[in-house]
PADREN-516050 format. One record per atom (N, C-alpha, C, O, CB): x, y, z. Coordinates in steps of 0.05 Angstrom, whole numbers, padded with zeros to 5 digits, always signed. Glycine has a CB too. Layout:
% residues N
XYZ...
% end
This chain:
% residues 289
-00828+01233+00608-00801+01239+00597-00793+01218+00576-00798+01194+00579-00780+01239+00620-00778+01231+00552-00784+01207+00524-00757+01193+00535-00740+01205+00549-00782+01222+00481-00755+01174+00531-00725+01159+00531-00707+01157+00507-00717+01151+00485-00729+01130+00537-00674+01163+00509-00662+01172+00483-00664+01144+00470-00666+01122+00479-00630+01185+00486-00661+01153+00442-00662+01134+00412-00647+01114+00419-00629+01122+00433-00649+01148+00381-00648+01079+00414-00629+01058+00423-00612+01074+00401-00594+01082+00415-00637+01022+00422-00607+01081+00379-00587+01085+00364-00581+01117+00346-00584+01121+00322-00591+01063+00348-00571+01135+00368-00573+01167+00354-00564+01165+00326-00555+01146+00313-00552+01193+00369-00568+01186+00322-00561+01201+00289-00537+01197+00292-00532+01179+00276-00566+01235+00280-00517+01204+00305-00491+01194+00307-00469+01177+00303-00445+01178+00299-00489+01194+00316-00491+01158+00307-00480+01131+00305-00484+01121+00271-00470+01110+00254-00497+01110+00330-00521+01135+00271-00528+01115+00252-00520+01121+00229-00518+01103+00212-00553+01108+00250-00513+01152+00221-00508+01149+00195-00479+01154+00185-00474+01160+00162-00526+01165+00182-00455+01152+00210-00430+01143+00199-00431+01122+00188-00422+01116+00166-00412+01140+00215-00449+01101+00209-00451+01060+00204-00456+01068+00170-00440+01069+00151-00491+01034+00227-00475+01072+00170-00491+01073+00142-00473+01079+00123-00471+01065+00104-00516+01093+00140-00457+01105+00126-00436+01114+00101-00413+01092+00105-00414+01078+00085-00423+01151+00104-00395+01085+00120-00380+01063+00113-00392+01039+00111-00379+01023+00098-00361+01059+00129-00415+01030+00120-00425+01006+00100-00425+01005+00071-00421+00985+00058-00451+01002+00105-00432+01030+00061-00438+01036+00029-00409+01031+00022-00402+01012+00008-00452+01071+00020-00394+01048+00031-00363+01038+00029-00360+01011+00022-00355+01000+00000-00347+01040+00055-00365+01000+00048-00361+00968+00038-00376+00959+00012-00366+00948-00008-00372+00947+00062-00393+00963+00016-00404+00950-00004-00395+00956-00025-00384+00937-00036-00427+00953-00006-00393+00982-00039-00372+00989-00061-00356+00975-00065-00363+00961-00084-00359+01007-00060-00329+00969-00054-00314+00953-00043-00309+00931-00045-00288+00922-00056-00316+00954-00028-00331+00915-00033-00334+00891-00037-00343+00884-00064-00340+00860-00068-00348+00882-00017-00355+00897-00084-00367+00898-00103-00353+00901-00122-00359+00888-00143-00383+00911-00101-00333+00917-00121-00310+00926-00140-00291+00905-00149-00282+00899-00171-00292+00947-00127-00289+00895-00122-00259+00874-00116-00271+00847-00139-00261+00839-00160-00255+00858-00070-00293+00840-00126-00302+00810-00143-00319+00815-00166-00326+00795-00179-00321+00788-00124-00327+00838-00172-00326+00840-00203-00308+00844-00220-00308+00838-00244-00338+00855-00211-00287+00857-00207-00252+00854-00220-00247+00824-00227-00252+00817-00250-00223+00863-00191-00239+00804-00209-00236+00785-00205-00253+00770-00227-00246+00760-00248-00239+00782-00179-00278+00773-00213-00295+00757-00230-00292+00758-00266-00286+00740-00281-00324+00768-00220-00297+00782-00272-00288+00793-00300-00262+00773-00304-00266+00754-00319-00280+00829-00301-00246+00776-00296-00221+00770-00316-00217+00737-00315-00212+00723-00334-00190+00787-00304-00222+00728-00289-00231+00691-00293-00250+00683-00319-00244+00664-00333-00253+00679-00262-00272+00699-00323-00294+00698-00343-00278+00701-00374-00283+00687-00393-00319+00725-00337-00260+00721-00372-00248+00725-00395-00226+00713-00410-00214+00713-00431-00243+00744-00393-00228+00700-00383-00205+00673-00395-00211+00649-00411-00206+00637-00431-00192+00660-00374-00226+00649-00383-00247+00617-00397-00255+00614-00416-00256+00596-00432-00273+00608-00389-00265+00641-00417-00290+00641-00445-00272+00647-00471-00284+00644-00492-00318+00670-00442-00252+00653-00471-00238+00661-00500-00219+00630-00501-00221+00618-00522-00213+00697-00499-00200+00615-00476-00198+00593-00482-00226+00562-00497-00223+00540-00507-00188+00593-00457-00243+00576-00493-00265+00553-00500-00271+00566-00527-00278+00550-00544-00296+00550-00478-00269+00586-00533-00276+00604-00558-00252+00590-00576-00263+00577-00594-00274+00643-00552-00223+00589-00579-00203+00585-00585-00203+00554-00588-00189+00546-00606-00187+00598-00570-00214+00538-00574-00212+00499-00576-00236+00501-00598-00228+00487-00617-00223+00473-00538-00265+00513-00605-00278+00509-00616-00266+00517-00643-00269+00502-00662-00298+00516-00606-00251+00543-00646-00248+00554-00674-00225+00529-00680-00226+00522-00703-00236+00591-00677-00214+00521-00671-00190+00502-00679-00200+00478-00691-00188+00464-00708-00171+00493-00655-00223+00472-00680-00239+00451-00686-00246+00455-00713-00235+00445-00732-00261+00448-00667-00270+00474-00714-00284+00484-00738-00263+00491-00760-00265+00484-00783-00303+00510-00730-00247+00501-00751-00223+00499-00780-00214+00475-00794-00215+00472-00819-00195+00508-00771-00205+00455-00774-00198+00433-00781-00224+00413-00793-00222+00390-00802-00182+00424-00758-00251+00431-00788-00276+00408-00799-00274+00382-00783-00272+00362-00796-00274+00399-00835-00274+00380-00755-00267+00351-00735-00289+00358-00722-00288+00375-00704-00236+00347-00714-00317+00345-00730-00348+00335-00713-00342+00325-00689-00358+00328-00670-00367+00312-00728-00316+00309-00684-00313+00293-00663-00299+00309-00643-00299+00304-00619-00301+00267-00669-00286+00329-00653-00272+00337-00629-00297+00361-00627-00310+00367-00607-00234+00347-00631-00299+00371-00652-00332+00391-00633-00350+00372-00603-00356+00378-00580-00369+00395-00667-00352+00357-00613-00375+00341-00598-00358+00336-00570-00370+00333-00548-00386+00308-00616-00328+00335-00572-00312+00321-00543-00325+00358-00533-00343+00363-00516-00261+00309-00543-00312+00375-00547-00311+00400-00534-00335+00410-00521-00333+00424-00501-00303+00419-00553-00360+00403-00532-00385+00411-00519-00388+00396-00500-00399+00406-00481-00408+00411-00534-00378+00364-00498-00384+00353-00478-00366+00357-00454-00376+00355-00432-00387+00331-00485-00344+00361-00457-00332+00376-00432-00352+00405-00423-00364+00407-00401-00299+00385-00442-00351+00417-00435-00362+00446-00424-00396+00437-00408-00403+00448-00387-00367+00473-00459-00408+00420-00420-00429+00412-00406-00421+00391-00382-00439+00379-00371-00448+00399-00427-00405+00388-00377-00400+00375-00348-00387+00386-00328-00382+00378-00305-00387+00353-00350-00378+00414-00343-00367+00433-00317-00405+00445-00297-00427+00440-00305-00342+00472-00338-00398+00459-00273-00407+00462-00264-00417+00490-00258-00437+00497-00247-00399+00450-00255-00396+00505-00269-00392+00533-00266-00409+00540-00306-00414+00562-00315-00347+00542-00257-00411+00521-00316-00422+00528-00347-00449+00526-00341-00457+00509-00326-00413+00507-00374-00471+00550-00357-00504+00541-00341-00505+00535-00375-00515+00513-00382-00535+00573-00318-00497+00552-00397-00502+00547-00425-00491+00555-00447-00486+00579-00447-00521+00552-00429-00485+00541-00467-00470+00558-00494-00484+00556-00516-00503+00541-00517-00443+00548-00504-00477+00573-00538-00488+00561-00561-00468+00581-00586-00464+00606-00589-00526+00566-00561-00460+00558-00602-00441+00576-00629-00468+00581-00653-00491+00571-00652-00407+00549-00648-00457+00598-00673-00484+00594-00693-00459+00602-00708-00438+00611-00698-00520+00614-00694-00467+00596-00739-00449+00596-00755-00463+00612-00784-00456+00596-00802-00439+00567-00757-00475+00630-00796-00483+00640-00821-00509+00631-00804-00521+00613-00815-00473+00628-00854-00521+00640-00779-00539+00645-00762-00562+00625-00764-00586+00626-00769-00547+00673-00765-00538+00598-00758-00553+00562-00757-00536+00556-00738-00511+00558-00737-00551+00536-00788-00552+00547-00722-00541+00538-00695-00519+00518-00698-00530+00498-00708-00563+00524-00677-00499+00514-00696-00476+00492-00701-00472+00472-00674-00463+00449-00677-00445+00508-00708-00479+00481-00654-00468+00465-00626-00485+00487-00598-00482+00510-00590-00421+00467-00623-00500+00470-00593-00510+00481-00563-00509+00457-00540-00510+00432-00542-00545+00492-00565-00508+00478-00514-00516+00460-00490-00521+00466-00468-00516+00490-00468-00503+00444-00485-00527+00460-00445-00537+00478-00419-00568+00485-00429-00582+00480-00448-00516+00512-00414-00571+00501-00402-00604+00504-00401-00605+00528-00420-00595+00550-00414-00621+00510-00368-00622+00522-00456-00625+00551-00464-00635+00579-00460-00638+00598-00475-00632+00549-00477-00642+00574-00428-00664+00601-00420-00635+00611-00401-00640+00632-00390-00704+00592-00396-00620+00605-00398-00602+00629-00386-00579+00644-00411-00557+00656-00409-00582+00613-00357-00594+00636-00434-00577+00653-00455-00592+00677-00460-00615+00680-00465-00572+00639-00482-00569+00697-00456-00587+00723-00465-00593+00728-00491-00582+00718-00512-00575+00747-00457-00620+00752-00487-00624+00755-00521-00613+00768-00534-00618+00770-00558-00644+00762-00532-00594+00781-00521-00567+00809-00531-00549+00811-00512-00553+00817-00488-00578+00845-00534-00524+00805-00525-00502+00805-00507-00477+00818-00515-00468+00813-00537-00497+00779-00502-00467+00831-00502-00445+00857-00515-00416+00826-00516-00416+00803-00507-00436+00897-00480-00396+00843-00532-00378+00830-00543-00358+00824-00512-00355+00843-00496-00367+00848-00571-00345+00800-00506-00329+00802-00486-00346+00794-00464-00368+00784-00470-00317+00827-00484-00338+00797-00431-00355+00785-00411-00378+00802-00403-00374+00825-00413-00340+00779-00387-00399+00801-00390-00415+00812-00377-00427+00805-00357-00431+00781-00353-00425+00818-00387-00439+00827-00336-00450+00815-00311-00474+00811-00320-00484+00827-00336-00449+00830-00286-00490+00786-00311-00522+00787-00302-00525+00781-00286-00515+00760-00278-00539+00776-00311-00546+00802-00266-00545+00798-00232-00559+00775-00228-00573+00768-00247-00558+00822-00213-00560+00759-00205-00542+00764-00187-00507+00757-00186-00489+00771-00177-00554+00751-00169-00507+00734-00196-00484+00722-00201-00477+00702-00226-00469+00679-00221-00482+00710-00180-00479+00710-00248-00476+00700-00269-00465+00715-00284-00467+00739-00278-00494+00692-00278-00453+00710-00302-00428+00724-00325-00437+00713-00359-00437+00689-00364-00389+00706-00314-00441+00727-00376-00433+00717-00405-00408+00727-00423-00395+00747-00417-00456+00722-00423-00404+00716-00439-00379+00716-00453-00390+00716-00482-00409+00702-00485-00360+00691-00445-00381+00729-00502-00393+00725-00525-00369+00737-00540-00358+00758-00532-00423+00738-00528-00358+00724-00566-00345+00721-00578-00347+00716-00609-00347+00692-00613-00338+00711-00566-00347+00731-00633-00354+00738-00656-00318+00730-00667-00297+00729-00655-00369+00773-00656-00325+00725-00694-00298+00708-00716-00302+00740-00729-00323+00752-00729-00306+00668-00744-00269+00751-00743-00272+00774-00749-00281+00780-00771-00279+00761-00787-00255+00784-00747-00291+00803-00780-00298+00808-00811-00283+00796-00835-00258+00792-00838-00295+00837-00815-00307+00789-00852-00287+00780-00867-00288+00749-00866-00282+00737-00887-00262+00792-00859-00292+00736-00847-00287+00709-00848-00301+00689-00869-00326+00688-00868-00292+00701-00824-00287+00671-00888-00302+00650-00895-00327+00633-00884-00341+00620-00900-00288+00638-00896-00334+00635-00854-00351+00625-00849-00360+00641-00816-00351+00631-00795-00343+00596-00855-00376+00662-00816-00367+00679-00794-00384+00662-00765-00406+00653-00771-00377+00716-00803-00380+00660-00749-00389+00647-00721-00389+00665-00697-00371+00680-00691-00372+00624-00713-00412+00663-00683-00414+00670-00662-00413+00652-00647-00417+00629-00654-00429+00683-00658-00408+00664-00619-00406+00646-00592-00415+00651-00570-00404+00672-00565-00383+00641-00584-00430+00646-00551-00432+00657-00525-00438+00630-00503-00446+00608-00509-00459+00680-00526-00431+00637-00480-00430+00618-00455-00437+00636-00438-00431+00659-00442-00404+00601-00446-00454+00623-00410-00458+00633-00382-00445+00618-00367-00449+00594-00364-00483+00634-00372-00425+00634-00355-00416+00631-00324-00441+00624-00295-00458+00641-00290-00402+00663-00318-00439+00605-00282-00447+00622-00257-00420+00626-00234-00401+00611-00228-00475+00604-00240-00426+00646-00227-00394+00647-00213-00407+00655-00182-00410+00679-00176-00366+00676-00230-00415+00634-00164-00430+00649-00134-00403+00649-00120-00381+00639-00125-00458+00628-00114-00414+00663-00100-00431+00685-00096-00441+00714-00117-00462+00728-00119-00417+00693-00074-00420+00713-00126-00418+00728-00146-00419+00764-00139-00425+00766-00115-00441+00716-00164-00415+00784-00149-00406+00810-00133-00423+00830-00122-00416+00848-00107-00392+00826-00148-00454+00824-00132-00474+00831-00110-00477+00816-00077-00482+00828-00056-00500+00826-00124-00472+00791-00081-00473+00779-00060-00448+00793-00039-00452+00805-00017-00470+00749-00068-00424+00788-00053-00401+00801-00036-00404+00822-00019-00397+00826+00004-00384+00810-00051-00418+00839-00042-00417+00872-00037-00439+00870-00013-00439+00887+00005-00428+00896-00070-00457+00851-00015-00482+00855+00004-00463+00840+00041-00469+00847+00063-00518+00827-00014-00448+00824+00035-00446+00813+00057-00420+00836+00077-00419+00836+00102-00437+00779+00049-00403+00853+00058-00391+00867+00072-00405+00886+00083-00400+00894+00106-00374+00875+00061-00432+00900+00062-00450+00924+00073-00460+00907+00111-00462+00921+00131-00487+00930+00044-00465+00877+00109-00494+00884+00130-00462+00871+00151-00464+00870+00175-00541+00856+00126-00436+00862+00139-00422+00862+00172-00416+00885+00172-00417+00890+00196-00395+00844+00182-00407+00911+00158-00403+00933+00172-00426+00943+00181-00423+00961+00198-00389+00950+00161-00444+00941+00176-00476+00961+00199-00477+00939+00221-00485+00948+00243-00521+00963+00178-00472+00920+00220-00471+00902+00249-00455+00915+00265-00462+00931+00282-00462+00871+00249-00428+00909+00258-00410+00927+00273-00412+00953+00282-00408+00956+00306-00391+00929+00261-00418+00973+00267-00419+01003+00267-00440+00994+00296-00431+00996+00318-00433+01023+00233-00471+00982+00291-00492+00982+00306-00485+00979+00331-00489+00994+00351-00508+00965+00299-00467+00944+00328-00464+00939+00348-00438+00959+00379-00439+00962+00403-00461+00913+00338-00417+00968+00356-00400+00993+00375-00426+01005+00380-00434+00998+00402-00374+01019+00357-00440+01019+00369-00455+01042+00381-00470+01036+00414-00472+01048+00436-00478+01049+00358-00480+01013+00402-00495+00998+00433-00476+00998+00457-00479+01011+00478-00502+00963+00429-00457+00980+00449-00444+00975+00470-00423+01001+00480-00407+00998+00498-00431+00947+00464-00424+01023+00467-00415+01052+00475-00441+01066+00490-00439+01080+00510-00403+01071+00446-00460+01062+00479-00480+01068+00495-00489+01058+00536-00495+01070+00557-00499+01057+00474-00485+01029+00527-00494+01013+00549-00470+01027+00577-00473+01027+00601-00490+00973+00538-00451+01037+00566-00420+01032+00588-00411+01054+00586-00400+01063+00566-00392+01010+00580-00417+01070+00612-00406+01094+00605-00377+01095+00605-00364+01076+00613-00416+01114+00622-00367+01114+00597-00329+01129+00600-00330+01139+00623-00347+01155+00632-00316+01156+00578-00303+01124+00638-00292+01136+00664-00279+01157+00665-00258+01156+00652-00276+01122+00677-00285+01183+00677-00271+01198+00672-00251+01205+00694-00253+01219+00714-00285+01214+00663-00224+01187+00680-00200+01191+00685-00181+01208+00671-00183+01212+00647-00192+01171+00687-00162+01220+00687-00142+01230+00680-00128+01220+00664-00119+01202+00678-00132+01236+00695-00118+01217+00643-00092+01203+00629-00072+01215+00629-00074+01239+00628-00093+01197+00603-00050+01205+00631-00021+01210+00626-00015+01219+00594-00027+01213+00573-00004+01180+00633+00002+01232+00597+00005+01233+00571+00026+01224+00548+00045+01239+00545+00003+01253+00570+00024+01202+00532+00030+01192+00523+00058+01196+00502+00058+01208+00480+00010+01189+00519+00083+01184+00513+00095+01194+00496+00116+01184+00470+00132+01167+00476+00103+01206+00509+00115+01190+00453+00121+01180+00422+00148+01177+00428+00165+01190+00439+00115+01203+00394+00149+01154+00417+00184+01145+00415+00195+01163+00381+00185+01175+00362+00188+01095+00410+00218+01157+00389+00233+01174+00369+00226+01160+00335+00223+01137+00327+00270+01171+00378+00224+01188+00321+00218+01179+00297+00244+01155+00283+00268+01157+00287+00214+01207+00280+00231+01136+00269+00248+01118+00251+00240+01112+00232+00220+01099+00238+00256+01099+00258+00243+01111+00200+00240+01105+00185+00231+01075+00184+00244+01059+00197+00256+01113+00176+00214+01066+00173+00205+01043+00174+00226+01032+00137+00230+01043+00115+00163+01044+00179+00233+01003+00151+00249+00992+00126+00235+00987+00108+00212+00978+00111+00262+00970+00128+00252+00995+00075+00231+00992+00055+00222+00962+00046+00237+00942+00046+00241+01005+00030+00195+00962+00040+00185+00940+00027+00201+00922+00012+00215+00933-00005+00169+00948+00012+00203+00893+00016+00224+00889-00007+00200+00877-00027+00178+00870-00019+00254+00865+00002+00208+00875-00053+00197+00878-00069+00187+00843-00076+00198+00825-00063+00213+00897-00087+00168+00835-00095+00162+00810-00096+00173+00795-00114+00170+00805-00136+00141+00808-00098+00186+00770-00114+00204+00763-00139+00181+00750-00159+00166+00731-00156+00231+00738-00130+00185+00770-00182+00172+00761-00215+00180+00732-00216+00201+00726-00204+00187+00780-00247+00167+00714-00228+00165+00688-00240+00183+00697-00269+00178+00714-00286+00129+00675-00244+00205+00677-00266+00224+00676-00279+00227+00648-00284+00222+00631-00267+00243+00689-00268+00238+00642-00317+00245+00624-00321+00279+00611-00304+00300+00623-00298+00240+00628-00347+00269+00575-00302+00298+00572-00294+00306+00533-00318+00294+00518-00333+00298+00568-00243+00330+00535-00307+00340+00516-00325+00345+00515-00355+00351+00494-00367+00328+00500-00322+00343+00534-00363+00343+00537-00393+00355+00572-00399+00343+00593-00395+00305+00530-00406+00383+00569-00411+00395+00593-00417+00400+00598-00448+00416+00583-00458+00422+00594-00402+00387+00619-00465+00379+00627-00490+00404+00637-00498+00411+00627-00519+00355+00646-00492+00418+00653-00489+00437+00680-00487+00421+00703-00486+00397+00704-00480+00458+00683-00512+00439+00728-00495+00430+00755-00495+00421+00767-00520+00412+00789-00525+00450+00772-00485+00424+00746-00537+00415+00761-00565+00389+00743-00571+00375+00752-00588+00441+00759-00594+00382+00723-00561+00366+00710-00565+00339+00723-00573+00329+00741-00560+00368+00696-00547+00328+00714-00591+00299+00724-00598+00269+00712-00582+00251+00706-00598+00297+00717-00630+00264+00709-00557+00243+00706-00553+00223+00715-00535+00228+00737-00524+00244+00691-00554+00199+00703-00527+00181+00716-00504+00182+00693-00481+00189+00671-00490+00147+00723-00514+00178+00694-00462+00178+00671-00439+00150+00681-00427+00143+00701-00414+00207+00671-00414+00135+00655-00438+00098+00663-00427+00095+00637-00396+00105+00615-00391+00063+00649-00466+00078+00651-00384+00083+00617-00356+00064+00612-00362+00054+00612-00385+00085+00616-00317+00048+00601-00332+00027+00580-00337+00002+00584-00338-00014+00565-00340+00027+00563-00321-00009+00614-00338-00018+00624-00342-00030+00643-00372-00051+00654-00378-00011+00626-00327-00008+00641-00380-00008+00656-00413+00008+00681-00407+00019+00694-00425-00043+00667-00428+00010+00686-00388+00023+00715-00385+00054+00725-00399+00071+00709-00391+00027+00718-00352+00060+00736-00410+00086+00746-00415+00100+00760-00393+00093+00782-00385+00085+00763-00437+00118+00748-00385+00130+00750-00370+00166+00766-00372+00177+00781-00356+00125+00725-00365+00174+00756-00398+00196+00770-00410+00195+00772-00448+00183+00760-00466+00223+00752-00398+00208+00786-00446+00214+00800-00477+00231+00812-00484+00233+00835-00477+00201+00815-00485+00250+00800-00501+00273+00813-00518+00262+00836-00531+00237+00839-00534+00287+00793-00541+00283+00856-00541+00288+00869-00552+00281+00869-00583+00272+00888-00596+00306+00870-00545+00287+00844-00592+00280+00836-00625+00258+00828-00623+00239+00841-00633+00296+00813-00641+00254+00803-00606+00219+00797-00607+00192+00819-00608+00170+00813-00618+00213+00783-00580+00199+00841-00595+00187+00865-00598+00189+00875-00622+00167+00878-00633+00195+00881-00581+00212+00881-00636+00209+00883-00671+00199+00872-00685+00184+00880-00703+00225+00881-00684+00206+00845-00678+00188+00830-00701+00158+00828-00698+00143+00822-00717+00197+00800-00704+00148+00833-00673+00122+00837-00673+00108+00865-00670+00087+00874-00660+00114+00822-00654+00132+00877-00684+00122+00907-00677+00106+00916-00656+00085+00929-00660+00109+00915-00695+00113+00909-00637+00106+00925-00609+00127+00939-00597+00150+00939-00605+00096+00907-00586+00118+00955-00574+00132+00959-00548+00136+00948-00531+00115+00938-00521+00128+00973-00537+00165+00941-00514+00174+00931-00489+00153+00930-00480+00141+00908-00483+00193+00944-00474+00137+00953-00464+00109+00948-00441+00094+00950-00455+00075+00962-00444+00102+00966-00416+00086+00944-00484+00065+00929-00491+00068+00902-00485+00048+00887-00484+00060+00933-00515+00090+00895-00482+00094+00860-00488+00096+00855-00463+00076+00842-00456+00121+00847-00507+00118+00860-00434+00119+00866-00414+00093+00861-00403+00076+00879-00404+00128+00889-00413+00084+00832-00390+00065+00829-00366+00037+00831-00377+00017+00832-00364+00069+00851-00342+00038+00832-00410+00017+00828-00428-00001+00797-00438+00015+00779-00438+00030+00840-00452-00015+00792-00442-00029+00767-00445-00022+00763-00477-00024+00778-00496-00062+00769-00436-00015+00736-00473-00009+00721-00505-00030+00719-00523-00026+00724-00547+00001+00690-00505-00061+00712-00512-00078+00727-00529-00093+00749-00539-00114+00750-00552-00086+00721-00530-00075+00767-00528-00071+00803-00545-00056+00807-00564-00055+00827-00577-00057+00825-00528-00036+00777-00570-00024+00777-00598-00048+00763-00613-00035+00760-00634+00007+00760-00600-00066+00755-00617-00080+00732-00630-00064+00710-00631-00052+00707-00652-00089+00737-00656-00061+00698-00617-00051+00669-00631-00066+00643-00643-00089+00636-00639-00038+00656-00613-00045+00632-00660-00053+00608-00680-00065+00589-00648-00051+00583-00629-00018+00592-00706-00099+00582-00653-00099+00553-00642-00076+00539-00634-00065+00543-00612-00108+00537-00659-00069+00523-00652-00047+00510-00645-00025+00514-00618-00014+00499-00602-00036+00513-00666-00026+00543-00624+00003+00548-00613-00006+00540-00582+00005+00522-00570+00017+00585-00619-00034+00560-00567-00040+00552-00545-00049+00527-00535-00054+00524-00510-00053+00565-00540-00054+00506-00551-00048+00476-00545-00029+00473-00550-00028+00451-00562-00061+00457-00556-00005+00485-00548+00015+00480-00555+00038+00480-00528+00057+00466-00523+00018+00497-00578+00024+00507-00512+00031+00520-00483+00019+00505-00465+00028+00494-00444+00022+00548-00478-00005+00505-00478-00024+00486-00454-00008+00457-00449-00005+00449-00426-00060+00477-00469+00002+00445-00470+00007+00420-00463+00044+00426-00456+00059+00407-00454-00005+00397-00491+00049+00442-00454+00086+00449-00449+00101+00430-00469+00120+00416-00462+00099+00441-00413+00091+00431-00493+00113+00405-00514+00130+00434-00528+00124+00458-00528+00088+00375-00551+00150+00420-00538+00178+00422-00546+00164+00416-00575+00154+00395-00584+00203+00399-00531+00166+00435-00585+00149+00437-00620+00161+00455-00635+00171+00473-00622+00117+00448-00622+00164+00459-00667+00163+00475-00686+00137+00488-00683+00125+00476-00665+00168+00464-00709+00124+00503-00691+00105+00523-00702+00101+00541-00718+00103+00565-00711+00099+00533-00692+00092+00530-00759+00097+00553-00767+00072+00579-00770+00048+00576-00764+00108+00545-00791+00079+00594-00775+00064+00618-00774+00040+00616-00744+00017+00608-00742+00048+00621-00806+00062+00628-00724+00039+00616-00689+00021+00641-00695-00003+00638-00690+00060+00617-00641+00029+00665-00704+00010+00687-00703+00001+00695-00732+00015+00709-00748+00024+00712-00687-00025+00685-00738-00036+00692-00764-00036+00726-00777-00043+00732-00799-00067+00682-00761-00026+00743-00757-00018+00772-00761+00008+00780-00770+00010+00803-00775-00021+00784-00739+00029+00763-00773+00051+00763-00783+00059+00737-00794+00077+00725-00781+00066+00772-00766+00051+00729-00810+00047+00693-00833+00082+00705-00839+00086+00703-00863+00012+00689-00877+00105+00715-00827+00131+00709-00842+00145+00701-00811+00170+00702-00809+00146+00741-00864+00129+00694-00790+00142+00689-00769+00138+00653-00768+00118+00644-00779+00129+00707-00744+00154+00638-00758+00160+00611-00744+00170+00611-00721+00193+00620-00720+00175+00596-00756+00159+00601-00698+00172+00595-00675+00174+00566-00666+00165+00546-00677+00160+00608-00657+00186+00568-00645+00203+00537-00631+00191+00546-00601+00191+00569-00593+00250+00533-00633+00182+00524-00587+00171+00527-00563+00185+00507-00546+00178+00483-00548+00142+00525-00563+00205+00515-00527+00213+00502-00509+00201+00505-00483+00198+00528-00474+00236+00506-00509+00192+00479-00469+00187+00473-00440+00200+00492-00413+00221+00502-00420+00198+00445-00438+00195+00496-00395+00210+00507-00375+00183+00497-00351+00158+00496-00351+00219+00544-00381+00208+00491-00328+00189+00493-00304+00168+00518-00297+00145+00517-00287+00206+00492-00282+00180+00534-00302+00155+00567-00291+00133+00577-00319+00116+00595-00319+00184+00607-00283+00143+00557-00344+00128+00565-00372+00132+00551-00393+00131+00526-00396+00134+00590-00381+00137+00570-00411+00147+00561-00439+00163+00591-00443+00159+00613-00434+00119+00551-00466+00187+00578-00466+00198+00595-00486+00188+00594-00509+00183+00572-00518+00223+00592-00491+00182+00617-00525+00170+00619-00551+00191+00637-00575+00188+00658-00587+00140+00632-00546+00210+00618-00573+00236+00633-00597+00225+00637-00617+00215+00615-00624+00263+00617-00607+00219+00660-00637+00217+00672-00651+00231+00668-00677+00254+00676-00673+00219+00686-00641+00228+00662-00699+00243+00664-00727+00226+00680-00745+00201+00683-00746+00249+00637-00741+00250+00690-00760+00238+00710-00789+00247+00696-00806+00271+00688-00809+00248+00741-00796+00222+00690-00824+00236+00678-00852+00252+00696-00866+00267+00686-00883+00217+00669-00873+00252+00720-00862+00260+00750-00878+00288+00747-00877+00302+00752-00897+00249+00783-00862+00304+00734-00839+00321+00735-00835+00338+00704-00849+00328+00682-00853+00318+00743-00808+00363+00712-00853+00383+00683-00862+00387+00664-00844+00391+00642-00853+00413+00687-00871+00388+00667-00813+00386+00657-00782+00368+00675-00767+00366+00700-00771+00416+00656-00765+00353+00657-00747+00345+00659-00726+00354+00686-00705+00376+00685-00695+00350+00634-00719+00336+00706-00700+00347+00726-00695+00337+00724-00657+00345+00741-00641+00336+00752-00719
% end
């Protein structure tokens, strides 16, 4: 007489389909994640080098490579400039030989970033850096797949080993329906200590770069939409170098022309605990709108 399977069809290939789940899952989440950490970094390091190379400063190139080579999370970069290497560092065998524009995965857990100066430029440059970012989102995806088949496995066993008593149950009865209270909602990062008025022209970016608020005019003058600007990243406007050492360091500055896409704008950047304000002027205008 054969003895039944330690683990039927039953068991095994629910386990199996919500493992894949997980794994999906788990895979999705930290390549989300992963991506947009990568896309930060790498366009902030893209942005200290072009500031550099504009200004023609060897010395601050040289500070800038040497920071990026003492992070830990950098495996390698390299700029080329009219396709002559200008600045490398890290190990050159984890640079790829083709790399799409923006971040990318290389399995297992590594990321590149590559970044091109736009058509047109006086002196056009490329850029690229590797991330390693571990575990990184194969790993993830692998560690949710093998705890859910443990689990799945292990219910199955121990449903196997113990049989069900077969008792009578009572039957169970539902308390009265109630609405469950609504969610309250999460409070947005808002600026405090510093009051503009209501006509005031500007954006309030935090510590992050994020835009956080936006007038009505500031949206004109940069010809956008409210929810374009609305919870949008400050470098989706392009900004002047400057300006983001400008955020980065939270100083209280003039800035003329912060966005090289509209050269008739000047802004004033005031400090705030949760950010900065970035008031807006038109030269077009007689005052500050």
């Amino acid at each position: 007489m054969k003895s039944p399977p330690l683990f039927p069809r039953r068991i095994l290939f629910p386990s199996f389909a919500l493992a894949l789940l997980a794994f999906v899952a788990g895979f999705g989440i930290a390549y989300q994640q992963d991506a947009a950490h990568v896309m930060e970094l790498g366009r902030l390091a893209w942005l200290h080098l072009a500031y550099a190379q504009e200004l023609k400063d060897d010395m601050a190139t040289i500070d800038w490579s040497k920071n990026l080579e003492g992070l830990e999370t950098v495996r390698a970069f390299q700029a080329t400039a009219n396709s002559k290497t200008i600045v490398q560092g890290g190990n050159a065998n984890y640079l790829p030989a083709a790399a799409p524009e923006g971040a990318a995965y290389l399995f297992p857990s590594d990321w590149s970033y590559r970044e091109t100066s736009p058509k047109g430029s006086l002196a056009p440059m490329e850029f690229t850096i590797v991330f390693h970012a571990w575990p990184g989102p194969a790993l993830w995806g692998s560690f949710f797949f093998l705890a859910c088949c443990a689990g799945g496995l292990g219910w199955g066993l121990l449903s196997r080993r113990v049989p069900a008593p077969n008792v009578e149950r009572e039957p169970v009865k539902k308390p009265p329906f109630s609405p469950a209270p609504p969610a309250m909602p999460k409070p947005a990062v808002k600026p405090s200590g510093i009051a503009l008025g209501e006509n005031a022209t500007y954006l309030f970016i935090d510590k992050k770069y994020v835009i956080r608020q936006a007038t009505p005019e500031a949206a004109k003058l940069l010809r956008k939409k409210m929810e374009e600007l609305q919870d949008g990243h400050l470098f989706d406007l392009t900004p002047d170098p400057g300006l983001v050492q400008a955020v980065e360091r939270a100083e209280e500055v003039s800035i003329q022309k912060p966005f090289p896409d509209f050269p008739e704008l000047s802004a004033r950047l005031k400090p705030d605990s949760e950010g900065c304000f970035l008031i807006l002027e038109s030269a077009a205008s007689l005052k500050p709108l």
